[in-house]
C-alpha positions as CSV (number, residue, x, y, z in Angstrom):
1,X,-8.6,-82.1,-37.0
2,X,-6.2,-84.7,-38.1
3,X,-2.9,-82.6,-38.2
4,X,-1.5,-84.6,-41.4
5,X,-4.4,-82.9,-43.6
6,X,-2.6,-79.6,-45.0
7,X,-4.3,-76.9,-46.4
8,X,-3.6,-78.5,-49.7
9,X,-5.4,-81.7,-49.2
10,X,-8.1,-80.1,-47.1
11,X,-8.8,-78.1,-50.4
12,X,-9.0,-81.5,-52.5
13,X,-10.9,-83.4,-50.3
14,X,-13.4,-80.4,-50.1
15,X,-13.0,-80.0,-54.0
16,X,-14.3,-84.2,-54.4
17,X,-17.1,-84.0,-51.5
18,X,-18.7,-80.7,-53.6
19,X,-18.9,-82.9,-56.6
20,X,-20.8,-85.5,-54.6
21,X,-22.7,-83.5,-52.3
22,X,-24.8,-81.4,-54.7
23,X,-26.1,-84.4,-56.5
24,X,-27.7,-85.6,-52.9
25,X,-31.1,-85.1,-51.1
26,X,-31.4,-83.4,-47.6
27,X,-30.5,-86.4,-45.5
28,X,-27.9,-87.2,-47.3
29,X,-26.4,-84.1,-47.4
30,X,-26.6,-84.2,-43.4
31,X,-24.6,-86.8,-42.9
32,X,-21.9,-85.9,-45.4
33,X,-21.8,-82.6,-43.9
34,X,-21.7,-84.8,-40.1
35,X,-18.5,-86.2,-41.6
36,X,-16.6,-83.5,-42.8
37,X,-16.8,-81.7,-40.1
38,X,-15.7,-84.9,-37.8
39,X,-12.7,-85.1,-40.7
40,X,-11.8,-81.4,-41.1
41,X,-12.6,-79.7,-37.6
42,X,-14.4,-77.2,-39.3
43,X,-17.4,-75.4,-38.1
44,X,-20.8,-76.6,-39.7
45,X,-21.6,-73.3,-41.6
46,X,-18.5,-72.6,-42.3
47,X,-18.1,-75.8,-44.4
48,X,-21.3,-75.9,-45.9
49,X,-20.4,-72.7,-47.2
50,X,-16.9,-73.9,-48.6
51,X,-18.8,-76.2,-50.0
52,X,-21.9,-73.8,-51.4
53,X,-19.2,-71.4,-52.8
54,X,-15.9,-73.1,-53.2
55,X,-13.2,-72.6,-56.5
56,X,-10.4,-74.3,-56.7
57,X,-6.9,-72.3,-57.3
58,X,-5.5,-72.9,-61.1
59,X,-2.3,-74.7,-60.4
């Protein structure tokens, strides 16, 4: 994980791909997921379930 991604913009950049990656088909949706997890470090699962259940905090 790139160590200049903060918690904060992790959240964002999570918050913009879940926009996105609902509106794609199967394949598409594998290599976003492929990405993210090269970008964020996160476990597979994991972020497909930030991404199946996430809401972002009211500033």
């Amino acid at each position: 994980m790139d160590s200049s991604f903060n918690y904060s913009s992790r959240m964002k950049y999570i918050e913009k791909l879940k926009l996105e990656y609902h509106k794609l088909d199967k394949k598409s949706k594998e290599e976003v997921i492929d990405q993210a997890v090269k970008i964020l470090g996160y476990n597979r699962k994991y972020l497909i379930s930030l991404l199946n259940n996430f809401k972002p905090k009211d500033n």
